[in-house]
VEXMIKOL-538692 format. One line per field, with one value per residue: x, y, z of N, C-alpha, C, O in turn. Coordinates in pm, whole numbers, plus 50000, padded with zeros to 5 digits. Layout:
N
nxx: X; ...
nyy: Y; ...
nzz: Z; ...
caxx: X; ...
cayy: Y; ...
cazz: Z; ...
cxx: X; ...
cyy: Y; ...
czz: Z; ...
oxx: X; ...
oyy: Y; ...
ozz: Z; ...
This chain:
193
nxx: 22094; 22150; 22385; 22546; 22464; 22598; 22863; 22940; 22902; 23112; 23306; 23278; 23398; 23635; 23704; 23694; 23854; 24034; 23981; 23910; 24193; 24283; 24150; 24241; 24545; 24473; 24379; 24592; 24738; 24618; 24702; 24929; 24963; 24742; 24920; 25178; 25032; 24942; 25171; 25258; 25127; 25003; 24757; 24543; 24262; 24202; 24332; 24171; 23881; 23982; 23956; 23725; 23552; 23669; 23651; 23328; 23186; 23003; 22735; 22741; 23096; 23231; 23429; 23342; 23419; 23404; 23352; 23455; 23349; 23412; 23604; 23921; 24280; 24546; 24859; 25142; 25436; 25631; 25480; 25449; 25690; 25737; 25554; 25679; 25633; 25620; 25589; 25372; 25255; 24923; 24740; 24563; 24304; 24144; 23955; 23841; 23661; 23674; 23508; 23306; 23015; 22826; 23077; 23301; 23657; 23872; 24030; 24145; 24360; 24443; 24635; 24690; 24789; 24635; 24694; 24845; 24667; 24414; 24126; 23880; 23949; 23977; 23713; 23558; 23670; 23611; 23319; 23243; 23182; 23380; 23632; 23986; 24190; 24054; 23957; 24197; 24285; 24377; 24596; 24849; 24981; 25223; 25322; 25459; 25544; 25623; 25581; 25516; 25306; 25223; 24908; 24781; 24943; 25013; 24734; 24422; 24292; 23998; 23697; 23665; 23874; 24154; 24415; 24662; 24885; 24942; 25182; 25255; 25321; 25191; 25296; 25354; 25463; 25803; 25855; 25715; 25530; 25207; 25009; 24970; 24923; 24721; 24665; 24475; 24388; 24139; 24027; 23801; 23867; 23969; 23801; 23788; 23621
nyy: 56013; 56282; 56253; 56217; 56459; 56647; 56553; 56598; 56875; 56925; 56831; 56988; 57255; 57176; 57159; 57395; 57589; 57505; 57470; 57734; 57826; 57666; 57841; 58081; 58069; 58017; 58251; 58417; 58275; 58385; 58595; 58650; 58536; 58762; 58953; 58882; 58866; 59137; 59290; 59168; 59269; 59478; 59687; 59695; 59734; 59507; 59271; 59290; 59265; 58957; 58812; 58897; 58768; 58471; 58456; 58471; 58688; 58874; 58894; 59010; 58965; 59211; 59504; 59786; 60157; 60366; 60671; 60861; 61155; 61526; 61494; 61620; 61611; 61803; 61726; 61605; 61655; 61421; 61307; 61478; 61480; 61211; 61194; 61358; 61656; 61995; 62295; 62472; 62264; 62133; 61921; 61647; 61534; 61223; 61012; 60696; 60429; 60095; 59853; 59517; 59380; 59371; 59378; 59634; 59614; 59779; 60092; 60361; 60610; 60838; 61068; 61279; 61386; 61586; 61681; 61510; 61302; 61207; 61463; 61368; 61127; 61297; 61384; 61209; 61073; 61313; 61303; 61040; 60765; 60550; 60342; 60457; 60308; 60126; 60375; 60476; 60305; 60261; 60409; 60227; 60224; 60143; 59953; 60090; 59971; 60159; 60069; 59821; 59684; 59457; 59441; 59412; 59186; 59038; 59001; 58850; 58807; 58991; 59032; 59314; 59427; 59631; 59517; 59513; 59748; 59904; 60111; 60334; 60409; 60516; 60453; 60616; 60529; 60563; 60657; 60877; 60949; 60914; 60870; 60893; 60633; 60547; 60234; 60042; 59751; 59522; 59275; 59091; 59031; 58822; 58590; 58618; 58630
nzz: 53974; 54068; 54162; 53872; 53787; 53897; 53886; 53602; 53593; 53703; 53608; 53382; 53473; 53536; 53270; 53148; 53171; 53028; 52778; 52752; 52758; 52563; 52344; 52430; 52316; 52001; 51960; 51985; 51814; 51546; 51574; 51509; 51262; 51143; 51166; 51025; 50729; 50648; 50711; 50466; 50268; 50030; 50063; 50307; 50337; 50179; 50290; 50538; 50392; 50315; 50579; 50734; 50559; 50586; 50837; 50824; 50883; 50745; 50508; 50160; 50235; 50328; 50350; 50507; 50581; 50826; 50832; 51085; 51214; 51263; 51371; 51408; 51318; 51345; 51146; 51230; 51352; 51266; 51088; 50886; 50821; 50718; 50497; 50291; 50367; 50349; 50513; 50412; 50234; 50199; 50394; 50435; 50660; 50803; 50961; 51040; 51097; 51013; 50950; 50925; 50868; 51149; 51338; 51432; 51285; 51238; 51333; 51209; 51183; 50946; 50767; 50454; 50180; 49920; 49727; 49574; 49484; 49222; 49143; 49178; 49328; 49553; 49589; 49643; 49900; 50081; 50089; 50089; 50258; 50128; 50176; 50239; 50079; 49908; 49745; 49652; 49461; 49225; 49178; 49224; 49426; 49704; 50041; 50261; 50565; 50845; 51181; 51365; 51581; 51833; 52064; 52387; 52499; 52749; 52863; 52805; 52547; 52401; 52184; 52155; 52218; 52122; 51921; 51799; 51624; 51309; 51176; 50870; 50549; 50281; 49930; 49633; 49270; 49229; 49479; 49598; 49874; 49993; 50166; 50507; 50752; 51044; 51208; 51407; 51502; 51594; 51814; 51709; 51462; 51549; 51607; 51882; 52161
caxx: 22079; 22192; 22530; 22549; 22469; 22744; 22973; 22888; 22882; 23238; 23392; 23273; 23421; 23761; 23741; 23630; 24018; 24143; 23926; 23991; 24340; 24281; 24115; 24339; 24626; 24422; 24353; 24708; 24816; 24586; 24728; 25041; 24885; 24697; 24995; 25211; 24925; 24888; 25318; 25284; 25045; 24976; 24629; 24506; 24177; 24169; 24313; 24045; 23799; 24004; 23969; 23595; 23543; 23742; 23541; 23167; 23108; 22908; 22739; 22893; 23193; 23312; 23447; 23330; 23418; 23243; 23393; 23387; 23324; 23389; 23741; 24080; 24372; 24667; 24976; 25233; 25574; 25656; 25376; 25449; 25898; 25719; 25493; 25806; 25563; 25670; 25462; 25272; 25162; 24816; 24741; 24412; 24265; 24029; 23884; 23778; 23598; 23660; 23401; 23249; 22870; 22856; 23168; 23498; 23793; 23980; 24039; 24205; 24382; 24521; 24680; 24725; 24809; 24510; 24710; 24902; 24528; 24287; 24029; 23785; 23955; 23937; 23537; 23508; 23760; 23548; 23185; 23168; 23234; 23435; 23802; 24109; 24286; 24030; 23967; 24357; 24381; 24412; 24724; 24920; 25068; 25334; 25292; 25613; 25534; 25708; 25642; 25362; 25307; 25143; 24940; 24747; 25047; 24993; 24595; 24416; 24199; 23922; 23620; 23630; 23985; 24237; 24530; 24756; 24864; 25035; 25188; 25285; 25319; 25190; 25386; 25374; 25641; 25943; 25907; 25625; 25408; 25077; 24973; 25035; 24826; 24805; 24610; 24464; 24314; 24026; 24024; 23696; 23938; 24083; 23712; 23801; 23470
cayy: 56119; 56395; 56239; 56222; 56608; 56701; 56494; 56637; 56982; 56936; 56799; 57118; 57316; 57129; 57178; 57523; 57649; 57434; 57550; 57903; 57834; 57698; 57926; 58221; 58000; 57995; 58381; 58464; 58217; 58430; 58731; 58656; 58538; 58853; 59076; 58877; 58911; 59303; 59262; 59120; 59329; 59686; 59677; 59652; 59651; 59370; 59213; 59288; 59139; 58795; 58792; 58913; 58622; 58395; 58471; 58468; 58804; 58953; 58859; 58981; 59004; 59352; 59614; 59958; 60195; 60469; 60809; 60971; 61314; 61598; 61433; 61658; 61636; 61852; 61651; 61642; 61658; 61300; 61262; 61611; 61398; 61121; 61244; 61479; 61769; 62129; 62396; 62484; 62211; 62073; 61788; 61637; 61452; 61143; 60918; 60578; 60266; 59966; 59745; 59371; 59370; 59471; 59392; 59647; 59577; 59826; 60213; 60442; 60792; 60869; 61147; 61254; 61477; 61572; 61749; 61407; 61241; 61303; 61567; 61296; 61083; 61335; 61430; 61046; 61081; 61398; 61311; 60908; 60668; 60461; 60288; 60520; 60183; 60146; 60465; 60536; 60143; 60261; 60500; 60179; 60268; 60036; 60004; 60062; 59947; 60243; 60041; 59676; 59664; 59355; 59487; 59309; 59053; 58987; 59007; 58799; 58900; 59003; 59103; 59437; 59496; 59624; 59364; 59500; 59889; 59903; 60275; 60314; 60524; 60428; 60551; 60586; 60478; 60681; 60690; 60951; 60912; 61002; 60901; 60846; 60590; 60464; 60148; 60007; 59654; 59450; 59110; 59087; 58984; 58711; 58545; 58657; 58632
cazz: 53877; 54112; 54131; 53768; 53723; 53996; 53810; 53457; 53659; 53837; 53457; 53267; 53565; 53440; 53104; 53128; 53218; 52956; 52682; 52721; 52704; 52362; 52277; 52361; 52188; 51898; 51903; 51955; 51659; 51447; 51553; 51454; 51112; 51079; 51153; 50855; 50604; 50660; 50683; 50319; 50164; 50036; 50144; 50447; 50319; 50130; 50399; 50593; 50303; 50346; 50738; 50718; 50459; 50647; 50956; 50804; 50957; 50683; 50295; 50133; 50282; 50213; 50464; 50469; 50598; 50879; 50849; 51244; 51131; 51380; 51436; 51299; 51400; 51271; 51076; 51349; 51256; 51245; 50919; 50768; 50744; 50643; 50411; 50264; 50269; 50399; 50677; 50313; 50199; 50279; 50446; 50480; 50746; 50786; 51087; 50978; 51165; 50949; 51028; 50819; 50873; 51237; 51357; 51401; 51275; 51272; 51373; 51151; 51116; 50817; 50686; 50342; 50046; 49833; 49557; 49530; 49440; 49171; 49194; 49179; 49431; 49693; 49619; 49702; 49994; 50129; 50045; 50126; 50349; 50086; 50224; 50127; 50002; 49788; 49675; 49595; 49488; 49033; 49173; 49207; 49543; 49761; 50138; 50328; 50704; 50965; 51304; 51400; 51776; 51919; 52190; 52487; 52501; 52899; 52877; 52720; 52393; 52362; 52074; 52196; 52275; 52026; 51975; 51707; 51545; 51208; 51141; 50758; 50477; 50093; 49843; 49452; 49221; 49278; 49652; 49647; 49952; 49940; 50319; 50629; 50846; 51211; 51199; 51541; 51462; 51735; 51851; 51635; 51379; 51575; 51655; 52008; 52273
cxx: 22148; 22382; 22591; 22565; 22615; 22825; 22982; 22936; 23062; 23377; 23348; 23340; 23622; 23797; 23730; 23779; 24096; 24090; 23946; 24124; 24386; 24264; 24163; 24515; 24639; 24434; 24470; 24812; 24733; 24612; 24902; 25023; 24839; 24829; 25070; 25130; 24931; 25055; 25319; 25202; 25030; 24884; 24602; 24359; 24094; 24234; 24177; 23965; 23806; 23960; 23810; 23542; 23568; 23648; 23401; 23152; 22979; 22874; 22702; 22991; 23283; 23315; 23443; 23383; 23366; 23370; 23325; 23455; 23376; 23557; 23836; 24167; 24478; 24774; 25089; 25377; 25664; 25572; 25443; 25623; 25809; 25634; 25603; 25708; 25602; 25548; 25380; 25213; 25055; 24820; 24623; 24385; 24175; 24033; 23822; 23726; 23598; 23576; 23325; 23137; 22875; 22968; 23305; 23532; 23877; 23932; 24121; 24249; 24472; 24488; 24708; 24727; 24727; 24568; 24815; 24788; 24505; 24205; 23955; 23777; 23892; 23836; 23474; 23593; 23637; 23395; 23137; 23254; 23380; 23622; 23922; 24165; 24208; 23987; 24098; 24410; 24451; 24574; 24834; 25025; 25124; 25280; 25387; 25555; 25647; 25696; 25478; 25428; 25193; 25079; 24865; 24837; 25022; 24823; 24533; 24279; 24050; 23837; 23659; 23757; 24083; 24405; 24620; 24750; 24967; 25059; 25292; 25245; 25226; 25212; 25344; 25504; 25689; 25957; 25792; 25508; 25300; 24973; 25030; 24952; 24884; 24668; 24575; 24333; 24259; 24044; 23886; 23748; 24014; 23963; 23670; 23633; 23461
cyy: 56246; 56404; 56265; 56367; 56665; 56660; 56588; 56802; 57014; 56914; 56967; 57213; 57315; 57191; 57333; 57610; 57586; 57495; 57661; 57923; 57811; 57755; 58059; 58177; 58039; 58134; 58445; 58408; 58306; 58583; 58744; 58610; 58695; 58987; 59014; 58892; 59080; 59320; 59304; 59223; 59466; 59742; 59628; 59626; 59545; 59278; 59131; 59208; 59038; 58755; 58813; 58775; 58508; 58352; 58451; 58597; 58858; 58884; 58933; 58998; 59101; 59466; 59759; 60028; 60347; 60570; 60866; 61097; 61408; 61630; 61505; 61652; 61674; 61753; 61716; 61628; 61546; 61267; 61371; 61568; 61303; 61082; 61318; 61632; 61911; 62166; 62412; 62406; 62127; 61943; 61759; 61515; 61313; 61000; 60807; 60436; 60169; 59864; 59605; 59305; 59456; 59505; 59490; 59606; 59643; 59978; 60249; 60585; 60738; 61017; 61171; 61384; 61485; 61626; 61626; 61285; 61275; 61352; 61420; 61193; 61172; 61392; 61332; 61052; 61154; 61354; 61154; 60829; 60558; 60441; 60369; 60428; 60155; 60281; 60514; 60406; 60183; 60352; 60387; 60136; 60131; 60087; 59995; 60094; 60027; 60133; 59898; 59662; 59612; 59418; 59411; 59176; 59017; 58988; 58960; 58886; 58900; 59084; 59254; 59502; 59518; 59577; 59369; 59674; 59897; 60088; 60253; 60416; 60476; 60539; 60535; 60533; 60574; 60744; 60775; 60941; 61013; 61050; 60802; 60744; 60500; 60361; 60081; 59865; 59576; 59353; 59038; 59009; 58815; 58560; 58545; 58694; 58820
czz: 53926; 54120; 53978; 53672; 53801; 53922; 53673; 53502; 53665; 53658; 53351; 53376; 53518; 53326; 53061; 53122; 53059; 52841; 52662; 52681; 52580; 52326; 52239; 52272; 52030; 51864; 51877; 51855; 51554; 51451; 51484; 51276; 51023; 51074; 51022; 50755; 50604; 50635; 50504; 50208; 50145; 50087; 50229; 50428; 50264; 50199; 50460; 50559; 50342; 50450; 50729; 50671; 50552; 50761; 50932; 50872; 50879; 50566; 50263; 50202; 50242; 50343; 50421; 50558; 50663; 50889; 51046; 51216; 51295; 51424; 51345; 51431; 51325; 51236; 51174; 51282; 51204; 51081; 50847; 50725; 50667; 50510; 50259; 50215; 50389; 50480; 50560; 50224; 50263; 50257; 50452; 50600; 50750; 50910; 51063; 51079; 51031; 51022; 50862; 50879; 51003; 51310; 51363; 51411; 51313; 51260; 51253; 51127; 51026; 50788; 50550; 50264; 49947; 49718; 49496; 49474; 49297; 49174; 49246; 49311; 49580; 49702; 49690; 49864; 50147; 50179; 50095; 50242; 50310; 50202; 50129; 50042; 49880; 49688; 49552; 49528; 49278; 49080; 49186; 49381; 49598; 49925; 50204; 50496; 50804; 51148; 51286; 51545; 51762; 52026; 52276; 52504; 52618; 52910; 52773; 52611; 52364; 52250; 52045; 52189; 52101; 52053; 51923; 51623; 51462; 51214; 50981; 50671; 50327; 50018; 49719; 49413; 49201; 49402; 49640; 49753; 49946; 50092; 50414; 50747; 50977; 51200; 51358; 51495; 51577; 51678; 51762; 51535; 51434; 51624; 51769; 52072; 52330
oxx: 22201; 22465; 22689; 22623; 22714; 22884; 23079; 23019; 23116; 23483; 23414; 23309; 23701; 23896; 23758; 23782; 24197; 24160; 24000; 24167; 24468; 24343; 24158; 24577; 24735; 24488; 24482; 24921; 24792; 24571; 24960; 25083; 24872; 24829; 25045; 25186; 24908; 25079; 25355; 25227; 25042; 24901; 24630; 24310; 23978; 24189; 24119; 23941; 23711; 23909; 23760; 23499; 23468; 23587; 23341; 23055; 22872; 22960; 22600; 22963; 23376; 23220; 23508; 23411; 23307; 23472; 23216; 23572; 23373; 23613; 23845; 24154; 24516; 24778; 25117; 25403; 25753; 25622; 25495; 25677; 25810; 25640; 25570; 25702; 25603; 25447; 25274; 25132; 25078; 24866; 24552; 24457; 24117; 24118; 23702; 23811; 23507; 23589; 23311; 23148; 22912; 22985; 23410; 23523; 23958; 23829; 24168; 24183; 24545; 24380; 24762; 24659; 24732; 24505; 24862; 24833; 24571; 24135; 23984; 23678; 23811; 23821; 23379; 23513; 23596; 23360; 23022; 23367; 23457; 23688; 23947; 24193; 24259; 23991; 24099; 24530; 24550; 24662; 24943; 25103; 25085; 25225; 25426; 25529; 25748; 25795; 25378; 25539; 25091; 25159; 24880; 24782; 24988; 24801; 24559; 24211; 23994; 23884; 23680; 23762; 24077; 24482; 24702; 24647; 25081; 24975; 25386; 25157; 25228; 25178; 25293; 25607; 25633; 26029; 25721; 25393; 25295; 24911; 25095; 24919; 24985; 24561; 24675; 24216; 24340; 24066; 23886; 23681; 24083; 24008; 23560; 23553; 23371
oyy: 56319; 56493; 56339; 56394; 56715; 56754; 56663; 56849; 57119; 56968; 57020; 57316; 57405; 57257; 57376; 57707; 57630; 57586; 57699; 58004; 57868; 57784; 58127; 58247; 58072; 58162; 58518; 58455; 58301; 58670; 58837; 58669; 58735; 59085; 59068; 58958; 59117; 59369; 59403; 59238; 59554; 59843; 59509; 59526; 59507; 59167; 59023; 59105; 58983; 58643; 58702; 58687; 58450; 58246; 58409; 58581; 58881; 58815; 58967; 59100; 59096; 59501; 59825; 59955; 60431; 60541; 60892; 61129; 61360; 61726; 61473; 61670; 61597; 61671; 61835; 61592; 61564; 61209; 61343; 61611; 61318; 60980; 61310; 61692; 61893; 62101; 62357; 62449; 62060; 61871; 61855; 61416; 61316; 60912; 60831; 60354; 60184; 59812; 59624; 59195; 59573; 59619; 59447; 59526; 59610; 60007; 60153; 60666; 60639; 61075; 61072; 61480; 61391; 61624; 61642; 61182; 61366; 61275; 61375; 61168; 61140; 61461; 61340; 61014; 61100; 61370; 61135; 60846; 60505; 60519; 60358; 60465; 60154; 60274; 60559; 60380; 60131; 60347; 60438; 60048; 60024; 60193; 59879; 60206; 59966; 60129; 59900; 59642; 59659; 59466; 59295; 59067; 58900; 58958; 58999; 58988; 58808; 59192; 59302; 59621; 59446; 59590; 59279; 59719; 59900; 60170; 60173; 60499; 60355; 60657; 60426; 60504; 60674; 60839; 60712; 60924; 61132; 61150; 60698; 60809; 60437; 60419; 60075; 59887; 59560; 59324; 58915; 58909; 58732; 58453; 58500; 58774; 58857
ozz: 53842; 54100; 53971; 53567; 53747; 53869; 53682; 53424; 53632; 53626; 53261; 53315; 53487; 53296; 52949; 53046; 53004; 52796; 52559; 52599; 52509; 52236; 52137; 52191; 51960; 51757; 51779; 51820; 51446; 51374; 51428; 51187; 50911; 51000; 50914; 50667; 50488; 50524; 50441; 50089; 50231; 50155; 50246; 50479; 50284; 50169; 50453; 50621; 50397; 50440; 50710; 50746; 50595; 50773; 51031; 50946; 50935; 50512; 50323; 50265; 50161; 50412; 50340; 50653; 50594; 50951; 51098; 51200; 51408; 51477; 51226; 51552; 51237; 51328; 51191; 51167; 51121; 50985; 50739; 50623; 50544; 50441; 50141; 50108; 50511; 50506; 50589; 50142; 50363; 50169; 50480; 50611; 50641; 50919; 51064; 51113; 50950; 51133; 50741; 50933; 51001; 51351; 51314; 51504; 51399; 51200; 51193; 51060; 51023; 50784; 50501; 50299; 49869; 49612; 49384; 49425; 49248; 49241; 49357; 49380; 49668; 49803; 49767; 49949; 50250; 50296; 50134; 50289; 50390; 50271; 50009; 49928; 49768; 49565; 49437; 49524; 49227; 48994; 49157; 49416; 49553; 49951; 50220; 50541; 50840; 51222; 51215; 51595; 51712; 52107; 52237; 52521; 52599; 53027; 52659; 52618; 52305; 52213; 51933; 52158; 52001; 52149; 51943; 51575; 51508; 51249; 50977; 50696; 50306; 50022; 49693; 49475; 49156; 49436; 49717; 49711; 49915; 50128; 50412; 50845; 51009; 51183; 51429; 51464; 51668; 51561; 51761; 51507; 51375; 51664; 51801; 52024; 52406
């Protein structure tokens, strides 16, 4: 019997190397998944939704969004070109945790133009927690992708760690952008331990 556990013992000891290796395989085939989906789409948070879904994280499966309050940071001169907005026009700010039940997903600054909104949008913008994407989703907007960096490529992935940062603009029709966001997406997304 004692041989039997050693044995049993000495074989999960084996498999234990090999398994992980699937497993980060696996996480880094779904990161390359999740970066074309977010690639392909205007929304990021209906993305999200799918991947949430996908995952079982939450029921429903629906990503909210946590406003971290407290947090400004001035429109640097890289957003205020890409934005096309001058030293006088305002910019507004906003700090976001995407998260699908308890899980983050994803980090967010975004920048944006409130006189390119409707009033109404930006009382909802101001006042709730809701997701800019969906808030701004009746304006129609396009999402034109500025830079996607892979990141932990030499380390492997974990829950916790963030694994992927989209930077992008969304525009109206006729080129008008409205904002500017830096996207920082967790291994949470990838089922990552």
């Amino acid at each position: 019997m004692t041989i039997r556990f050693a044995c049993a013992i000495g074989a999960l000891a084996i498999l234990s190397p090999v398994a992980s290796v699937a497993a980060e395989r696996a996480a880094r085939a779904d990161l390359r998944a999740l970066d074309a989906d977010l690639l392909g789409s205007d929304s990021a948070t209906l993305v999200l939704d799918r991947w949430c879904d996908r995952l079982h994280l939450a029921d429903p499966a629906k990503v909210v969004a946590d406003r971290v309050t407290g947090a400004d940071k001035p429109a640097p001169a890289e957003v205020r070109a890409a934005l096309k907005a001058d030293a006088q026009t305002a910019i507004a700010y906003r700090r976001v945790r995407l998260r699908c039940g308890s899980s983050i997903l994803s980090e967010a600054d975004n920048w944006y133009v409130p006189a390119r909104l409707k009033p109404e949008m930006n009382r909802t913008l101001e006042t709730s927690d809701a997701a800019f994407g969906r808030v701004v989703a009746p304006l129609g907007f396009h999402r034109r992708t500025l830079a996607h960096i892979r990141l932990r490529t030499s380390q492997p992935i974990r829950r916790d760690s963030p694994v992927l940062q989209h930077r992008g603009v969304l525009v109206l029709a006729g080129g008008i952008p409205i904002s500017f966001v830096v996207e920082t997406y967790q291994g949470a997304l990838l089922g990552a331990r």
